[in-house]
TIKOLRO-861115 format. One record per residue (C-alpha): residue in three letters; x, y, z. Coordinates in pm, 1 decimal. Example, Ala and Ser with C-alpha at 12.3 -4.5 7.8 and 13.67 -1.06 7.14 Angstrom:
BEGIN
<nuza><resn>Ala</resn><u>1230.0</u><v>-450.0</v><w>780.0</w></nuza>
<nuza><resn>Ser</resn><u>1367.0</u><v>-106.0</v><w>714.0</w></nuza>
//
This chain:
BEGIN
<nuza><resn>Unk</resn><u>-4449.2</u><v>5416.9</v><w>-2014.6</w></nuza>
<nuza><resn>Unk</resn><u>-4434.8</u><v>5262.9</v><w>-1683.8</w></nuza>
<nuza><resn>Unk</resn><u>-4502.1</u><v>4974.8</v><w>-1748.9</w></nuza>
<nuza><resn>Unk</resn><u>-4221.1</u><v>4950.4</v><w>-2026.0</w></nuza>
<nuza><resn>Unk</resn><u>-3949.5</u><v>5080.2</v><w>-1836.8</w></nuza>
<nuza><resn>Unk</resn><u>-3993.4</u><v>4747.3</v><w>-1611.3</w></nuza>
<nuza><resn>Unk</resn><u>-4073.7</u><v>4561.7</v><w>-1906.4</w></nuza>
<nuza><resn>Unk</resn><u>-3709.2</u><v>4546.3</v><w>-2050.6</w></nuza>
<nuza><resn>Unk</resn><u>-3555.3</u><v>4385.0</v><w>-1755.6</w></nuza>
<nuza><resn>Unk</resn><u>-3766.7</u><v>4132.3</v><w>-1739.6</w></nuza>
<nuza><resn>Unk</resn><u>-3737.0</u><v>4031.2</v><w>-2105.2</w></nuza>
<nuza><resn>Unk</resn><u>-3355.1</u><v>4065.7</v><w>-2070.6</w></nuza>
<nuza><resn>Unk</resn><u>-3349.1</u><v>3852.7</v><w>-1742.7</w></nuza>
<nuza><resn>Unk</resn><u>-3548.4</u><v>3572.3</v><w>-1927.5</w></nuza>
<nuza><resn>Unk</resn><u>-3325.3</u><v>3543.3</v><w>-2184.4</w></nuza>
<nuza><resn>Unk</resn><u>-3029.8</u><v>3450.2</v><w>-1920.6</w></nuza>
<nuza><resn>Unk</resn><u>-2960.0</u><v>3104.1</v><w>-1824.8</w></nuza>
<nuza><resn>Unk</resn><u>-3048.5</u><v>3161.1</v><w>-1465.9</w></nuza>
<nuza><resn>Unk</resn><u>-3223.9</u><v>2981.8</v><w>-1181.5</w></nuza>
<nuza><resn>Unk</resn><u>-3421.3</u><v>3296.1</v><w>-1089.5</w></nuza>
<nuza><resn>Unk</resn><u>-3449.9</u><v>3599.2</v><w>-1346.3</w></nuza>
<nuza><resn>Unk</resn><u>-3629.6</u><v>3807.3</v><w>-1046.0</w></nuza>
<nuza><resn>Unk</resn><u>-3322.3</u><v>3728.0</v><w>-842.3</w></nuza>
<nuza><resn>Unk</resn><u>-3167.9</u><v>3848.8</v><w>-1122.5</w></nuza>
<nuza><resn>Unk</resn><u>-3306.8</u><v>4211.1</v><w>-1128.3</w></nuza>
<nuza><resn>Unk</resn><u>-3276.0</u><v>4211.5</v><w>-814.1</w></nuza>
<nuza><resn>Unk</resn><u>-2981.1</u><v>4257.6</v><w>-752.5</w></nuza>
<nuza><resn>Unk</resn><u>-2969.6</u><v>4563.2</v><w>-1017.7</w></nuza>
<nuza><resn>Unk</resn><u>-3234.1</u><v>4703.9</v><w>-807.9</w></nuza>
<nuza><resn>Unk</resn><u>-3049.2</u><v>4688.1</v><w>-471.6</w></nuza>
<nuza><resn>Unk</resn><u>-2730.0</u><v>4779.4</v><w>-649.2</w></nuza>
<nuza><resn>Unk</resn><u>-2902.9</u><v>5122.4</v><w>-780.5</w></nuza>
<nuza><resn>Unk</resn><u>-3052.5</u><v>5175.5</v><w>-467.3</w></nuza>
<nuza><resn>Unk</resn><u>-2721.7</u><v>5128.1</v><w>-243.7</w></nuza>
<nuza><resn>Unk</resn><u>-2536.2</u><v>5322.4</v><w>-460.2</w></nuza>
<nuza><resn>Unk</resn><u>-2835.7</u><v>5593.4</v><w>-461.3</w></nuza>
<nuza><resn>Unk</resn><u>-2844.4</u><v>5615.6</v><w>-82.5</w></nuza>
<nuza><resn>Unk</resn><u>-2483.0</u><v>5673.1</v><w>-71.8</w></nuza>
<nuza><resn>Unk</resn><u>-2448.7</u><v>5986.9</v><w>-303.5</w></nuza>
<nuza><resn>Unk</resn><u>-2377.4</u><v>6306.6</v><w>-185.8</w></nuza>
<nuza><resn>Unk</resn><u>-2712.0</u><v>6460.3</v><w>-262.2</w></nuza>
<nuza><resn>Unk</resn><u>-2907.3</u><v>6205.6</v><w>-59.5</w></nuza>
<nuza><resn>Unk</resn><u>-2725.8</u><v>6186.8</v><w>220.6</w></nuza>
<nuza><resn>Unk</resn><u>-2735.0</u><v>6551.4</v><w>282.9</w></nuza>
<nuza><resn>Unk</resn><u>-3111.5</u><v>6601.8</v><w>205.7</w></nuza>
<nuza><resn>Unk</resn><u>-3305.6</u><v>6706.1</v><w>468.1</w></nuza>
<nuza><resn>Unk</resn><u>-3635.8</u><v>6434.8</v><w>352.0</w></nuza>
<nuza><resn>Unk</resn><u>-3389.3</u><v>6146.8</v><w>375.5</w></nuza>
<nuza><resn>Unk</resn><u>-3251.2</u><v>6219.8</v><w>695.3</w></nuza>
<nuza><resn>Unk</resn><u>-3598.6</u><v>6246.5</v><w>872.0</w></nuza>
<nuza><resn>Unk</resn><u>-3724.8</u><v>5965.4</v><w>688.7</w></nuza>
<nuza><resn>Unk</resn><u>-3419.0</u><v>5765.8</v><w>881.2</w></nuza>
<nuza><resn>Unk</resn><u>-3620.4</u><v>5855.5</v><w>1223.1</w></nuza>
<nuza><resn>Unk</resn><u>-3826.6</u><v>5564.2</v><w>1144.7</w></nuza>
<nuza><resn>Unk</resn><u>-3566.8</u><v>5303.5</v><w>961.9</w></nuza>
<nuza><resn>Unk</resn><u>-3251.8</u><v>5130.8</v><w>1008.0</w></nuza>
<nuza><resn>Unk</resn><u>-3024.2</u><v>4923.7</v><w>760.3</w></nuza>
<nuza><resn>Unk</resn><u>-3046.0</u><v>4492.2</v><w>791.0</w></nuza>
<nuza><resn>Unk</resn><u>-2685.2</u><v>4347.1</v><w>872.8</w></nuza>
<nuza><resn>Unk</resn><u>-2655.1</u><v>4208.5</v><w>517.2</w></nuza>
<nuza><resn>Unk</resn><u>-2725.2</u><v>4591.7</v><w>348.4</w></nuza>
<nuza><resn>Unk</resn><u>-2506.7</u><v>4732.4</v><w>613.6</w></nuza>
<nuza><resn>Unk</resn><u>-2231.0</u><v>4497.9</v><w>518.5</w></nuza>
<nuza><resn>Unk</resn><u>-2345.0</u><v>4612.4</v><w>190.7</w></nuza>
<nuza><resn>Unk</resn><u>-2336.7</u><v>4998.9</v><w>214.5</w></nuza>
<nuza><resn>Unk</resn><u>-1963.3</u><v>4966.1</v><w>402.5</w></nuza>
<nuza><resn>Unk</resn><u>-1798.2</u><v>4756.9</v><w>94.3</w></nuza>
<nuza><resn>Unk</resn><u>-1860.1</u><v>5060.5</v><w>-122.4</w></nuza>
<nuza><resn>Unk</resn><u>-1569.1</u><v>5304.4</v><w>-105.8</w></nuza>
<nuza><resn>Unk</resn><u>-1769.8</u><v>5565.0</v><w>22.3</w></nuza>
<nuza><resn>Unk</resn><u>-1693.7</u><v>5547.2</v><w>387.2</w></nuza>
<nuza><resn>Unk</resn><u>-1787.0</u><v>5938.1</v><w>432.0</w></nuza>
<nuza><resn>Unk</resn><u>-2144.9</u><v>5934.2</v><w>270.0</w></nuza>
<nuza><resn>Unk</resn><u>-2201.7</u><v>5613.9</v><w>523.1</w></nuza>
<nuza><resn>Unk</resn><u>-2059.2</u><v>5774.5</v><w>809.6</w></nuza>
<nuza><resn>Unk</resn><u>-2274.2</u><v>6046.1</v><w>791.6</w></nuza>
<nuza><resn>Unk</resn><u>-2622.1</u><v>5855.9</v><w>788.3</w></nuza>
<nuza><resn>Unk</resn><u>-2451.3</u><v>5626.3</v><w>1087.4</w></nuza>
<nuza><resn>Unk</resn><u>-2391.4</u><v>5940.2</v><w>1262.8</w></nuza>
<nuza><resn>Unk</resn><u>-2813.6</u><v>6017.6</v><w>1187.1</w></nuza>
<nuza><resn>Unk</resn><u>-2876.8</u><v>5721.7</v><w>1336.1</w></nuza>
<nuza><resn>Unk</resn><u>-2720.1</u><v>5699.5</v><w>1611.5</w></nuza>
<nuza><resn>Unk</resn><u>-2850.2</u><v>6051.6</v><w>1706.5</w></nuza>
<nuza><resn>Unk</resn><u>-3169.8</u><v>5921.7</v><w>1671.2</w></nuza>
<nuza><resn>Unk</resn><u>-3076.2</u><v>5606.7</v><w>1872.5</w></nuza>
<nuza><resn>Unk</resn><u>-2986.3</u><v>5853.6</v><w>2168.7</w></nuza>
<nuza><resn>Unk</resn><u>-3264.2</u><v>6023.3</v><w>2175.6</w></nuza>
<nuza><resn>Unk</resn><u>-3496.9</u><v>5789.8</v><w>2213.5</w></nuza>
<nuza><resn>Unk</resn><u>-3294.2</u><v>5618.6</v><w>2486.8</w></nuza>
<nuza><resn>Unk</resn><u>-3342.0</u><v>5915.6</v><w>2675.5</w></nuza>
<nuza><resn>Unk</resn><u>-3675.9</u><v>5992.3</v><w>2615.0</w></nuza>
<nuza><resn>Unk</resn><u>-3755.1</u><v>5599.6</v><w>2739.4</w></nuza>
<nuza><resn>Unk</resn><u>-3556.4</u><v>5659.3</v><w>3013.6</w></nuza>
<nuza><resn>Unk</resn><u>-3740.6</u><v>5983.9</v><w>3126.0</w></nuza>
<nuza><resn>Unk</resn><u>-4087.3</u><v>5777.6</v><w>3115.3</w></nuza>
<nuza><resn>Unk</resn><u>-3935.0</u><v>5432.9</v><w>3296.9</w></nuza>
<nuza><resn>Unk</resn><u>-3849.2</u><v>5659.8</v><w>3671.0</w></nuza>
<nuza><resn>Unk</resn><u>-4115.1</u><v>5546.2</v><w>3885.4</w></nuza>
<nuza><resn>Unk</resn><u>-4326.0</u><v>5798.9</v><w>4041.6</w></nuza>
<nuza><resn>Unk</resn><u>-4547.3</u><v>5651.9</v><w>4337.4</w></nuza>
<nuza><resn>Unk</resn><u>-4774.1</u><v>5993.2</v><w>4296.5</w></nuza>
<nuza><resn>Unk</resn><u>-5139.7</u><v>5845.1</v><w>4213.6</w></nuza>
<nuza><resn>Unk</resn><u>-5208.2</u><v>6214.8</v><w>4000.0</w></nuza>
<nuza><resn>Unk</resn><u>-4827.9</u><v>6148.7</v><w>3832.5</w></nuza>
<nuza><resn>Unk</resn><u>-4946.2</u><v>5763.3</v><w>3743.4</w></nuza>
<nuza><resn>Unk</resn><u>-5301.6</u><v>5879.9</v><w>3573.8</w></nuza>
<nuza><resn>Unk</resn><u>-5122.2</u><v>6161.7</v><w>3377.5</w></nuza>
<nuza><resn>Unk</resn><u>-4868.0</u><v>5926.0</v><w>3251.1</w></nuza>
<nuza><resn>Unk</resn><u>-5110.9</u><v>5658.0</v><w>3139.0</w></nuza>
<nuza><resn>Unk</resn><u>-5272.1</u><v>5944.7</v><w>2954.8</w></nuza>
<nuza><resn>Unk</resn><u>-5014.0</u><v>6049.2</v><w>2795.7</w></nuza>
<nuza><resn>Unk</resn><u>-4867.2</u><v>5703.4</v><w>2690.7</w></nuza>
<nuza><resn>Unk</resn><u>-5206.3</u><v>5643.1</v><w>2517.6</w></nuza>
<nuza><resn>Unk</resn><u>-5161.8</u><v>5981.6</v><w>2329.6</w></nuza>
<nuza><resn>Unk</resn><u>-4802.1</u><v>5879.9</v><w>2259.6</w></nuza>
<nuza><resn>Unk</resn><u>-4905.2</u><v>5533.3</v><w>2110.9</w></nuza>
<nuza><resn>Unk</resn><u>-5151.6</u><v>5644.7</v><w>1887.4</w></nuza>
<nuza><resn>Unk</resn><u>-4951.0</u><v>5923.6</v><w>1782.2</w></nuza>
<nuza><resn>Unk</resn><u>-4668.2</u><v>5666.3</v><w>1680.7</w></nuza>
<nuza><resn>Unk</resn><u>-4854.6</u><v>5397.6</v><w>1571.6</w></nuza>
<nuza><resn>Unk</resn><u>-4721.6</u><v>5401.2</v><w>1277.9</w></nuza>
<nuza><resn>Unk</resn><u>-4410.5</u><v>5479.8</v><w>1357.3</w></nuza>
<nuza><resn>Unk</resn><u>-4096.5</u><v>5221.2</v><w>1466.1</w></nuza>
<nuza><resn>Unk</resn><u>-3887.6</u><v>5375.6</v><w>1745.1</w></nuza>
<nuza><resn>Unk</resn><u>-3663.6</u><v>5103.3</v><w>1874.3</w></nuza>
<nuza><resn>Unk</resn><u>-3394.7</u><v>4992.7</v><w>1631.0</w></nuza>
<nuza><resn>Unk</resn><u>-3516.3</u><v>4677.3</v><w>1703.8</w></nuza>
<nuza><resn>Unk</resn><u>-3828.1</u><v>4720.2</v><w>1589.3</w></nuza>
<nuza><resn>Unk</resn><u>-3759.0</u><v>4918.6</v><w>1256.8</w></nuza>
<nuza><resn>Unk</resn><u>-3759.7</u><v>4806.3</v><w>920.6</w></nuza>
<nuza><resn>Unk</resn><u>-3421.0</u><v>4822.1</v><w>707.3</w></nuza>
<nuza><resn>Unk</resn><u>-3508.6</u><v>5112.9</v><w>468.5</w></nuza>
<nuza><resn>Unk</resn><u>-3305.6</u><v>4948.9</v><w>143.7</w></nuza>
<nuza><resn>Unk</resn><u>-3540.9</u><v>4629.0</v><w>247.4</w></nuza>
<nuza><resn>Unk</resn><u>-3839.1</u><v>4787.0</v><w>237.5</w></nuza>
<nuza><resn>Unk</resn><u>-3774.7</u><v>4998.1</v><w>-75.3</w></nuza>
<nuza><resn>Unk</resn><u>-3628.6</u><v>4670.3</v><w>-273.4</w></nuza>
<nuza><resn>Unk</resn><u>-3953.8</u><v>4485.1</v><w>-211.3</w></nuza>
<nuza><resn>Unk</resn><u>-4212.6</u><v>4750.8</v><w>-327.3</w></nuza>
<nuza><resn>Unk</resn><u>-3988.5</u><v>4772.3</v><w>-645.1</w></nuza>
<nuza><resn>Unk</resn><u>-3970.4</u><v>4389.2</v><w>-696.2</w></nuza>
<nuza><resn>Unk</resn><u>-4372.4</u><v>4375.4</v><w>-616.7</w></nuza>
<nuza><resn>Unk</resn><u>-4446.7</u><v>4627.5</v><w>-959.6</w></nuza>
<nuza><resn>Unk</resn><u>-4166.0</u><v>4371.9</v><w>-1121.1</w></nuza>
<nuza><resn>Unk</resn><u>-4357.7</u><v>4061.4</v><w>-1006.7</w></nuza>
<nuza><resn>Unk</resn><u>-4681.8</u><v>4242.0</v><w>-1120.8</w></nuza>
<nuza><resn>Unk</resn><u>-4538.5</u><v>4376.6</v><w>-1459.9</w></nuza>
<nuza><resn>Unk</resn><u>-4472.4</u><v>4010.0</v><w>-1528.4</w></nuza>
<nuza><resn>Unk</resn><u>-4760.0</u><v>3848.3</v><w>-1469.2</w></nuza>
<nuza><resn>Unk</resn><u>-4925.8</u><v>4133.9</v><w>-1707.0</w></nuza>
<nuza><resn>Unk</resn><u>-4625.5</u><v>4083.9</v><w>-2015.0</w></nuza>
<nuza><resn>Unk</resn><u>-4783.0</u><v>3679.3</v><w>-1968.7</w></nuza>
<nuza><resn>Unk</resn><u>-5086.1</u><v>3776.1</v><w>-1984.8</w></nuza>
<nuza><resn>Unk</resn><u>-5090.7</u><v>4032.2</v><w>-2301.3</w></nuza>
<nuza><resn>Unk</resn><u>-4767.4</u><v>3911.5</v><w>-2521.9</w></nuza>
<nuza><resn>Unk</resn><u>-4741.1</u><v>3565.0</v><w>-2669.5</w></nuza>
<nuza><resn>Unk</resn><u>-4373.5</u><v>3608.4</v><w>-2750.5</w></nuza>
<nuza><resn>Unk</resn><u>-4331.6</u><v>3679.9</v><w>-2379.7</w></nuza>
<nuza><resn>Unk</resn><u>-4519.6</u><v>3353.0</v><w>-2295.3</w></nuza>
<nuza><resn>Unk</resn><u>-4273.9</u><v>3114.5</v><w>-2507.0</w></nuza>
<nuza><resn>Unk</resn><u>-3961.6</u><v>3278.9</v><w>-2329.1</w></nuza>
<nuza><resn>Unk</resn><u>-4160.9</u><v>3198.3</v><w>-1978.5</w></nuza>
<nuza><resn>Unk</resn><u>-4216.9</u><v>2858.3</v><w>-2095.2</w></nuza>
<nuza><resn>Unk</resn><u>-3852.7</u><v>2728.8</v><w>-2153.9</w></nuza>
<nuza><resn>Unk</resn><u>-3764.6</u><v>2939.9</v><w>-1830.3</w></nuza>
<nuza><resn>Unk</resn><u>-3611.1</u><v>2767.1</v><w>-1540.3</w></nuza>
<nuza><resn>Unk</resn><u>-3827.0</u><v>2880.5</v><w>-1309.7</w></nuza>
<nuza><resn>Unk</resn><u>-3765.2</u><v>3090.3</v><w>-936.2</w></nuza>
<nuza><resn>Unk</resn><u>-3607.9</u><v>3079.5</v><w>-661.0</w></nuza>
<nuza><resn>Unk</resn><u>-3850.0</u><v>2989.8</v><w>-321.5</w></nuza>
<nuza><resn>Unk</resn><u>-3934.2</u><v>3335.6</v><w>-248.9</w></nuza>
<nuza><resn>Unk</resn><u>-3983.1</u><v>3459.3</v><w>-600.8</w></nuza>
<nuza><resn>Unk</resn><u>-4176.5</u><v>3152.1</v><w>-713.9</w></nuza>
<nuza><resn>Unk</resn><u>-4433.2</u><v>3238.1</v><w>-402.3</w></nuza>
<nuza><resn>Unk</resn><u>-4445.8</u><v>3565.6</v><w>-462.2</w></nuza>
<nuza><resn>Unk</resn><u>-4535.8</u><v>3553.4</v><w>-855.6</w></nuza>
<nuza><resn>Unk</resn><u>-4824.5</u><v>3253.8</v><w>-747.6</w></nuza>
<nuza><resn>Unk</resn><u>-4964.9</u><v>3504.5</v><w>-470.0</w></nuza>
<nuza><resn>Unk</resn><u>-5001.9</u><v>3804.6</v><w>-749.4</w></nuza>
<nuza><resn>Unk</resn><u>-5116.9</u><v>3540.5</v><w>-1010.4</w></nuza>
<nuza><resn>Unk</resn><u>-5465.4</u><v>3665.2</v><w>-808.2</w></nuza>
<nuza><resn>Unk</resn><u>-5411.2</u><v>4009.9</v><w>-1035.3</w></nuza>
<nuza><resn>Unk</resn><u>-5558.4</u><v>3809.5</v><w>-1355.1</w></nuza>
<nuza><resn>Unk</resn><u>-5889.5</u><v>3875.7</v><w>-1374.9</w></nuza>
<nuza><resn>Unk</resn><u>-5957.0</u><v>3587.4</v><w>-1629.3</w></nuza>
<nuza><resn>Unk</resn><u>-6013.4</u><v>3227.7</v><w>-1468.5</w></nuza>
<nuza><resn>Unk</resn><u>-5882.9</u><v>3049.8</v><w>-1755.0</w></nuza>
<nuza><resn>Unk</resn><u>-5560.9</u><v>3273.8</v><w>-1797.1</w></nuza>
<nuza><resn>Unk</resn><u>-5513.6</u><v>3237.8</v><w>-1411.2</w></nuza>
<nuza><resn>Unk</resn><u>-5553.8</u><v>2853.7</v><w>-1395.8</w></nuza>
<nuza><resn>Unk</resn><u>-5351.4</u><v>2829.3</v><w>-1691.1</w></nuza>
<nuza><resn>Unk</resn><u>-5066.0</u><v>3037.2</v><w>-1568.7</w></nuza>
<nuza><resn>Unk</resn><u>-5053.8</u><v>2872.3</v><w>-1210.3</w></nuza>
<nuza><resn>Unk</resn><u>-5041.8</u><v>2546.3</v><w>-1386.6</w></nuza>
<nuza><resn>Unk</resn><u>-4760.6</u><v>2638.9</v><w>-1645.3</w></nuza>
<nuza><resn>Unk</resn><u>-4566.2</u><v>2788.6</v><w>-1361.9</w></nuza>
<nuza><resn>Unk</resn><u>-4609.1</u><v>2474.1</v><w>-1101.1</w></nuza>
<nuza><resn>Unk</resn><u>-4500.2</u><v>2267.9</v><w>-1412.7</w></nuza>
<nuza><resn>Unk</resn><u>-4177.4</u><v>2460.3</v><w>-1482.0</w></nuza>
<nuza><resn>Unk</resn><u>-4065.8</u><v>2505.0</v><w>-1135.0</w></nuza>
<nuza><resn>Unk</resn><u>-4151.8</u><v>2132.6</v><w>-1064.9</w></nuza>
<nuza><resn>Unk</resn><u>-3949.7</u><v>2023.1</v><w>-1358.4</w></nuza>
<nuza><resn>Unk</resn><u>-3656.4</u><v>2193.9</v><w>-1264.5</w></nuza>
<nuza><resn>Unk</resn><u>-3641.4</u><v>2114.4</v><w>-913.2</w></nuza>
<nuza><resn>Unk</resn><u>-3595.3</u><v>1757.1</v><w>-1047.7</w></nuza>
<nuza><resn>Unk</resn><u>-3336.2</u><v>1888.0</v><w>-1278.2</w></nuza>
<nuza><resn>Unk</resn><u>-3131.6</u><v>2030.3</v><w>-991.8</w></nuza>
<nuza><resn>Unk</resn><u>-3158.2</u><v>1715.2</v><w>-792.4</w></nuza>
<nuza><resn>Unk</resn><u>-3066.3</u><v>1501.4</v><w>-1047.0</w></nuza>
<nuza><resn>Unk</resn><u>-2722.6</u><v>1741.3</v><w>-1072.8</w></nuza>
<nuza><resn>Unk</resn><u>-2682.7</u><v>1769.5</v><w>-708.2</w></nuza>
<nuza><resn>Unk</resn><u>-2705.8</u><v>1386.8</v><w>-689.4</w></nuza>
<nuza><resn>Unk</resn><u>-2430.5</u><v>1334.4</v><w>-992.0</w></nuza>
<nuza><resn>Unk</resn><u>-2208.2</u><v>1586.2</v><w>-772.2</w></nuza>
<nuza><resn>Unk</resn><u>-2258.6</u><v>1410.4</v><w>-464.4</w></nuza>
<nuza><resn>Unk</resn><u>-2167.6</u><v>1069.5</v><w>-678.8</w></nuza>
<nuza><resn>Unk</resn><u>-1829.6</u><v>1249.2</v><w>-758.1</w></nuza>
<nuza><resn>Unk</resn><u>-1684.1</u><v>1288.8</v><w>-434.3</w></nuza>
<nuza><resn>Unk</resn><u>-1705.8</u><v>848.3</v><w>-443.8</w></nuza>
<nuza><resn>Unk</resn><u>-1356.1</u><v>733.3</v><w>-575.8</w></nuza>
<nuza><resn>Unk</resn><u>-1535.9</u><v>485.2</v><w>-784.5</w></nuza>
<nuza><resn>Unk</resn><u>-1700.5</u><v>788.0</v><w>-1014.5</w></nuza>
<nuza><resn>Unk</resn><u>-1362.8</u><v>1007.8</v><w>-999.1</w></nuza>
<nuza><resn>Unk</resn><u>-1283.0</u><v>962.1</v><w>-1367.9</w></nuza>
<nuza><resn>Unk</resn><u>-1654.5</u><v>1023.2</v><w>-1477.5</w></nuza>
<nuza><resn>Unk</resn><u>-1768.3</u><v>1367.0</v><w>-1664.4</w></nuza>
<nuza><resn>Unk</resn><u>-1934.2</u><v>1637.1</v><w>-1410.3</w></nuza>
<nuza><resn>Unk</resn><u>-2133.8</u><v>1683.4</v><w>-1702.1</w></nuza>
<nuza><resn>Unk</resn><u>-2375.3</u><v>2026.1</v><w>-1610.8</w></nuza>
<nuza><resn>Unk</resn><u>-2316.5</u><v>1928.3</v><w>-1199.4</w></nuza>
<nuza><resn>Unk</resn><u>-1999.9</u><v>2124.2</v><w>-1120.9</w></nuza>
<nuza><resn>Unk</resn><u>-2162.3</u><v>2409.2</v><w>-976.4</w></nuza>
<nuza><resn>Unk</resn><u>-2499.7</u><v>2229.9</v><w>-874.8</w></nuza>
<nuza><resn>Unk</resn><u>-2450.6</u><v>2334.9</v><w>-508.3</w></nuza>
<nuza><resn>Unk</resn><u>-2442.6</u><v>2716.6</v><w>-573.1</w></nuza>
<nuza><resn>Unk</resn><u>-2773.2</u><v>2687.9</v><w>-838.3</w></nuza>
<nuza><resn>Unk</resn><u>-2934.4</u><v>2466.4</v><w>-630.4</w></nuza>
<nuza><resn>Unk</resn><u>-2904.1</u><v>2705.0</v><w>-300.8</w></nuza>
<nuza><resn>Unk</resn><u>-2992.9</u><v>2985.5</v><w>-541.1</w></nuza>
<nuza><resn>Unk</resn><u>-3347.0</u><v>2806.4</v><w>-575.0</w></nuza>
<nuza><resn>Unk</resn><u>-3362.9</u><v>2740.7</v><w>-246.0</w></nuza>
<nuza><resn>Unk</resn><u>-3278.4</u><v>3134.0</v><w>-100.4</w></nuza>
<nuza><resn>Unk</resn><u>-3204.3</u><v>3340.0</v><w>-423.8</w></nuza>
<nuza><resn>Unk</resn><u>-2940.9</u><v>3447.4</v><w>-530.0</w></nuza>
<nuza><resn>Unk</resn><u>-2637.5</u><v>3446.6</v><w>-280.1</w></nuza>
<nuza><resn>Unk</resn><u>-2332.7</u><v>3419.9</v><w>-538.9</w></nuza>
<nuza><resn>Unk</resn><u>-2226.7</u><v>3795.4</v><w>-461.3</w></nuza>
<nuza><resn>Unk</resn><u>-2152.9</u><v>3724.7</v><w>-94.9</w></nuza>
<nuza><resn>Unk</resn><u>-1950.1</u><v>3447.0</v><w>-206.0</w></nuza>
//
């Protein structure tokens, strides 16, 4: 049943005409979960808000999360933050006074070495934590990536619409050929890694070839040509490059 539910995305995502059809999904996926950090039941429950001890929010998701209308919801897990923010400030603070006391200095190395291990797994700084609508958006695009590679594997319908695909973005197109290891059949593995090196050569070359015929344009001498499929070149070819940017445009 699992496995279905991420099925149908990635069937429907194929069948676009798009440079990346993970890119594609997501940004469903980081639309659901935006929206689903903002509403009123998450923000006040108690799980969430601890979980925030150990997270922050990337510039580009916080840019995200204040677009939505929602400036309350937002305000409110700021407010979490920042609390915990304090806090921490002080408690550093508290352990940076020096103390020339030879029994204080022994006690305190002690105690850091409890502290560390007890946080080891833990991110304090908001320097060092990880964006928690990162974090969450990658573990859901890793069981897409996977579901994939299985659908290719086990459907032969699924297999012609990867074929006349356009291939991935960078970042997808890595991340698909590092799972690839999750076939357990040579033969299906060297024949997938080859199909998908062959598609996303091909259209590499495809985009140049555009992005060349739109550079040509901007020369007086080609002003009264076609554009033919080059006019928006640029924004498909970054697309392959970094994935999908087009809704920060």
């Amino acid at each position: 049943m699992k496995e279905e539910i991420f099925a149908i995305p990635l069937w429907d995502a194929f069948r676009k005409d798009t440079e990346c059809p993970l890119c594609a999904i997501q940004m469903d996926v980081e639309k659901r979960y935006i929206e689903s950090v903002l509403d009123g039941e998450t923000v006040m429950d108690w799980e969430f808000n601890n979980k925030l001890k150990n997270y922050t929010f990337c510039e580009k998701h916080f840019r995200k999360l204040f677009e939505y209308p929602d400036k309350l919801g937002l305000a409110l897990i700021v407010e979490k933050l920042l609390t915990y923010e304090m806090k921490y400030l002080e408690q550093i603070k508290r352990e940076s006074k020096p103390d020339c006391s030879f029994r204080f200095q022994i006690i305190r190395k002690a105690r850091d070495k409890m502290f560390r291990k007890r946080n080891s797994n833990e991110r304090n700084l908001s320097t060092d934590k990880q964006c928690y609508l990162c974090k969450h958006i990658e573990e859901t695009m890793s069981v897409y990536t996977e579901t994939l590679i299985n659908l290719w594997e086990k459907n032969k319908e699924f297999r012609t619409l990867y074929e006349s695909s356009k291939g991935y973005c960078h970042r997808h197109f890595h991340s698909v050929i590092n799972l690839s290891n999750k076939l357990v059949d040579k033969l299906a593995k060297e024949k997938f890694l080859d199909l998908s090196f062959k598609i996303q050569q091909e259209n590499m070359r495809r985009l140049n070839e555009e992005l060349k015929w739109f550079i040509k344009k901007f020369d007086y001498r080609f002003a009264s040509e076609p554009w033919k499929t080059s006019k928006d070149s640029l924004s498909r070819s970054i697309i392959k490059i970094t994935g999908n940017f087009t809704d920060r445009l």
